[in-house]
N, C-alpha and C positions, 0 to 999 in steps of 0.2 A: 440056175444061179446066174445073177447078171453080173457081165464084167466091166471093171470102170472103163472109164472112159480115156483114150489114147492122147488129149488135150490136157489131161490131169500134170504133168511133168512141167510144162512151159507155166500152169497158173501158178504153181510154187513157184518157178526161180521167180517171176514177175513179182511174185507178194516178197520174197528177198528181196529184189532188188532194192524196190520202194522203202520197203522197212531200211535197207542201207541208208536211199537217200537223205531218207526225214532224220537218221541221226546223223549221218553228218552236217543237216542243215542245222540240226537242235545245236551241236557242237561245236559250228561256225558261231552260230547267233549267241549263245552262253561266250566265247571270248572275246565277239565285237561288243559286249556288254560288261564284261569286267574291264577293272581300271589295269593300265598300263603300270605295271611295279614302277616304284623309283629309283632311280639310280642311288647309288651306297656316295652319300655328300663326303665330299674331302676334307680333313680336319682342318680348323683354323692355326692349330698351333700343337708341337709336340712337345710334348714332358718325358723328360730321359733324363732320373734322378735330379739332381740340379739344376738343371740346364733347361733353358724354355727355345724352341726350334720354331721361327717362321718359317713355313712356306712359302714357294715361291708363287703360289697363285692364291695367298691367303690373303685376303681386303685387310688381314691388320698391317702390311705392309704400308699401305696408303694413309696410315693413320699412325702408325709411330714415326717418331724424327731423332736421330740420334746425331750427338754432336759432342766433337772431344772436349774432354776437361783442360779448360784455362789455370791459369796461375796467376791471382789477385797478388799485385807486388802494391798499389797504392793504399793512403789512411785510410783509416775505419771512420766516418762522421760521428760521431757520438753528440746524441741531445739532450742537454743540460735544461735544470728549470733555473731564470734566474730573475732576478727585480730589480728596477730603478732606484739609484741610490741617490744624493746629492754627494756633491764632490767634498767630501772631509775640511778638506782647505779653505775653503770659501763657505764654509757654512758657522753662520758663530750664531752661540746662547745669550742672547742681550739678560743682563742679572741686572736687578736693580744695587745702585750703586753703595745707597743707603735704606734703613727700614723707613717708612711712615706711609701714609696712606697715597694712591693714586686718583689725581685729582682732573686728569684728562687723559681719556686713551687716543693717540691722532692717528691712527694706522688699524686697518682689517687684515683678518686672514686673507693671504692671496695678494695682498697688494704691495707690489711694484716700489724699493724706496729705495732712495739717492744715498750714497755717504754722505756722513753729517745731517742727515734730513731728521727732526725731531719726532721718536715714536710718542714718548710717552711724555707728565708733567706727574711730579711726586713734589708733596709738601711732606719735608722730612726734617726732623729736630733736631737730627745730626747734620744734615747740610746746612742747616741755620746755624750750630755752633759752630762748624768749620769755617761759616764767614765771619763770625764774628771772632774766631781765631786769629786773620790774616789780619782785621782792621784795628783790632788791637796790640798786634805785632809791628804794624805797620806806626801806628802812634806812638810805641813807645821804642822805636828805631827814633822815627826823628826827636823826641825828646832825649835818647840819649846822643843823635848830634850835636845837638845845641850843646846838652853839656858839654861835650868836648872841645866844641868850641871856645867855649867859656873859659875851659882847665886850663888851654892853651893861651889866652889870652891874658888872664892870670899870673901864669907861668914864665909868659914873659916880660909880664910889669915885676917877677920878682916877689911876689906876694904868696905865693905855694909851692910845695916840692912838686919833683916829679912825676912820683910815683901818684901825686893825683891825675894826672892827665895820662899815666899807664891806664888807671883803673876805670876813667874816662873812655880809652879807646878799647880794653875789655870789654864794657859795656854794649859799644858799638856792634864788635863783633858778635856777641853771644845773641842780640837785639836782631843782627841781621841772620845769622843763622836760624832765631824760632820763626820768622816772619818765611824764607824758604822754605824752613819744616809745613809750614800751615796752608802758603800757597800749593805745595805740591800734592797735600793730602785734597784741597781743594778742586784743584785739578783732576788728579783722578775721582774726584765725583761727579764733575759735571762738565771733564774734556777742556777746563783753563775755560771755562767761562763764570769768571767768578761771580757778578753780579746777578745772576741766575737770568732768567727770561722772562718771568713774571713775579717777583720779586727775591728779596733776598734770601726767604726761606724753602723758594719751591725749586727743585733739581729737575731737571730736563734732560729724558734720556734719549742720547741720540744714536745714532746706525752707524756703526764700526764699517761694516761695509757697502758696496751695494747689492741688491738683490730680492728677493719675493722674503714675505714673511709665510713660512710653513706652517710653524706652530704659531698657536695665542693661547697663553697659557692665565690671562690678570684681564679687568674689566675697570671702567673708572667706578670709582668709589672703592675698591679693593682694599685691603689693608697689606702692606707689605713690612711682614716682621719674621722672616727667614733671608737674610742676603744672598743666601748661597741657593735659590730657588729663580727657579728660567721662566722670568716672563713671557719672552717667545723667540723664533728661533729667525733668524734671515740669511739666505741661504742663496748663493750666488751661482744659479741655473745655466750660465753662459756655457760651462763644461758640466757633464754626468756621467755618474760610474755606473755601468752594468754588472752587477755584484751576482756571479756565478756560483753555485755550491757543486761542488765537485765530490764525486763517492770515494772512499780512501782505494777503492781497489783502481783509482783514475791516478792517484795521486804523482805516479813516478813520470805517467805521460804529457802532464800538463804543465807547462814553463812558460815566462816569461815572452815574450817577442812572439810567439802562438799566434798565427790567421786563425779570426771568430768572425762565423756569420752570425747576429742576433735578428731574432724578428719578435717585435714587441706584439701585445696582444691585441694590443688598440688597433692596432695598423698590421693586419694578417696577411698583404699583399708586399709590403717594404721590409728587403733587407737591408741594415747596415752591417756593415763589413769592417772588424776594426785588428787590435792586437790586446793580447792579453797584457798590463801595466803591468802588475805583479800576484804572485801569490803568495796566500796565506804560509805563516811556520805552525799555527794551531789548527788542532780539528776541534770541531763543536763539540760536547761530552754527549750530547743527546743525538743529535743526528747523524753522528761521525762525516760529517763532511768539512772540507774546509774551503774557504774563500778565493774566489779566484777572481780578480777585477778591470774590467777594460776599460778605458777613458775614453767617450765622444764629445764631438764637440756639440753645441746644443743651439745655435743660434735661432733656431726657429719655435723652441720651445716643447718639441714633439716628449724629449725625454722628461718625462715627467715623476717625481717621488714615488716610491712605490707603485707603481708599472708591473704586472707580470711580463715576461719576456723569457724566450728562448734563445739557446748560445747551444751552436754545433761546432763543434770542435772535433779538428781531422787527427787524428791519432794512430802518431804509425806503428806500424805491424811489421809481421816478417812475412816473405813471400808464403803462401799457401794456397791450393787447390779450391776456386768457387764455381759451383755450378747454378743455376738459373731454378728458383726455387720449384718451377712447373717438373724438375725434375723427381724433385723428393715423394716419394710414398711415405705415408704413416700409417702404420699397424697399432695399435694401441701406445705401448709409451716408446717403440720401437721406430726408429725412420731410415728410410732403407732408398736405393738405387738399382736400376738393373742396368748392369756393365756387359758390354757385348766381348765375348771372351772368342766368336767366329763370325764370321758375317753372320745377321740374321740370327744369330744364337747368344742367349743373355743368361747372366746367372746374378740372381738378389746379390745384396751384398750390403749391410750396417754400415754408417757413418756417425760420425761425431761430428755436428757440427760448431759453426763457429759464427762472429759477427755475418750481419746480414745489410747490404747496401741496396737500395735501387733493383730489387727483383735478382739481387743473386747473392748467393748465401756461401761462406768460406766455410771449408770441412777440414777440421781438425786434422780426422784419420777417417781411414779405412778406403781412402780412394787418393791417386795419382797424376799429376800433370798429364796431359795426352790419352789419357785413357776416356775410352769412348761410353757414354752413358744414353742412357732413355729422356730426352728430354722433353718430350711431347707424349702423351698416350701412356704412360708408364703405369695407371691405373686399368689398363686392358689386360696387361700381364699379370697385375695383382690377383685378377680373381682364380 
């Protein structure tokens, strides 16, 4: 029988050994091959019931700004729609004076006319008997001078009583009274120009004041047989009303002697700046507003009839809490703030707000003077 071999002891550890080295080479080389774990990332932000927790190495630090709650003590602006009026006072309805037809029109819409300047020319049967009223009042005035004369000189050759030269100078007076009655109705048709301007039967209507003709309401050859109907309008542009409608729930805040800025729509770059003249005692039945009206002066012509125009008017309030609208969250019909109640630590919180100025918004309730809010980033907290 052969016996093994005395080398046999050293060939096993040797084949161990190797077999050791090759796994811990495999072993090495399998974790220079796997990825290094990652580290467990720190939260941006902690939630603890209510309460939202920044971190102090959390990047939303860099990205919110928080800034205490002011207290709005100045008016609220409020923007009114309103339109060029003409000035009531200086605007008149030329009527014709008498019916008959119009035989010259001398005046356009638009144009520019002097007091006294002649608009219109009516050939009217009623201004023809009004003169033929005065010239036969006028006739038989001096015929009953003469008589009187006469009664008196009679009277004192002794030849009549005296109750005829009474009834003599009766005559005078009743004579000269219908001749004033006829002149004055004369007058008022054609302004004391009794002999008319192009003869005796045609009335000449002239311009009560001066100013633009707004309306034209008659044409030549027209027939004029309504007297109480408005040929057309002229309307004295040197001052104009900016005629404001005010909502009734404005009505208690709006008076008299009121700073108005208006900015007409023509001119979207120029404010004028005036006071309120007066306000209305009625509201409209349909729109429930009432009038509110400021007087500028006009000399350049800008304010023109019917103009839309705007009127801000400052309306004061009672002091209350405003924050800068980049503040406010909205959740559906909800609008909400996050109020820092620790450093770094915030909790929502409902508001009521109120008027809004220039990027910052007045809150009824649910937030306080000096109290610190989210006014930048406030939507990082939301989600």
């Amino acid at each position: 029988m052969k016996q093994p071999s005395s080398k046999s002891p050293y060939v096993w550890s040797a084949i161990v050994v190797l077999c050791a080295l090759a796994a811990f080479w495999a072993w090495h080389a399998m974790r220079a091959e796997a990825p290094a774990s990652a580290p467990r990332p720190r939260p941006e932000l902690v939630r603890s019931a209510n309460r939202l927790f920044v971190p102090e190495n959390s990047p939303l630090r860099g990205r919110l700004a928080v800034a205490p709650v002011e207290e709005a003590t100045s008016a609220h602006s409020v923007s009114l729609p309103a339109v060029v009026e003409a000035d009531p006072a200086s605007t008149v309805n030329i009527l014709a004076p008498a019916t008959g037809r119009v035989v010259a029109l001398k005046v356009r819409l638009g144009d520019v006319v002097k007091r006294g300047q002649e608009l219109a020319t009516i050939s009217s049967s009623d201004f023809a008997q009004a003169v033929a009223d005065v010239q036969k009042a006028r006739d038989a005035l001096d015929l009953a001078q003469h008589a009187l004369t006469r009664a008196r000189g009679v009277n004192e050759a002794g030849s009549n009583a005296a109750k005829d030269v009474e009834a003599a100078m009766s005559a005078v007076v009743q004579q000269t009274a219908e001749l004033r009655r006829g002149e004055a109705r004369l007058r008022s048709l054609d302004g004391g120009n009794a002999s008319g301007r192009s003869g005796p039967a045609q009335l000449s209507v002239t311009a009560p004041v001066g100013g633009s003709v707004t309306t034209l309401a008659t044409a030549a050859g027209a027939i004029v047989n309504d007297a109480t109907a408005t040929l057309m309008t002229v309307s004295n542009l040197d001052h104009a009303w900016v005629t404001v409608n005010v909502p009734e729930g404005l009505i208690g805040t709006v008076t008299s002697g009121q700073d108005v800025s208006v900015v007409l729509a023509a001119f979207p770059r120029q404010i004028f700046s005036g006071k309120i003249a007066f306000v209305g005692t009625v509201l409209d039945a349909d729109t429930r507003r009432m009038k509110a009206r400021i007087a500028f002066a006009n000399p350049q012509g800008l304010f023109k009839p019917n103009m839309y125009a705007t009127a801000r008017i400052a309306v004061a309030q009672a002091p209350q809490p405003q924050v800068p609208t980049s503040a406010l969250v909205m959740n559906n019909d909800n609008t909400s703030v996050f109020v820092e109640v620790d450093p770094w630590t915030f909790v929502r919180r409902s508001v009521e707000l109120g008027s809004e100025d220039g990027g910052l918004v007045r809150v009824r309730s649910g937030l306080a003077a000096g109290e610190r809010v989210v006014v930048r980033g406030g939507v990082l907290l939301n989600d």
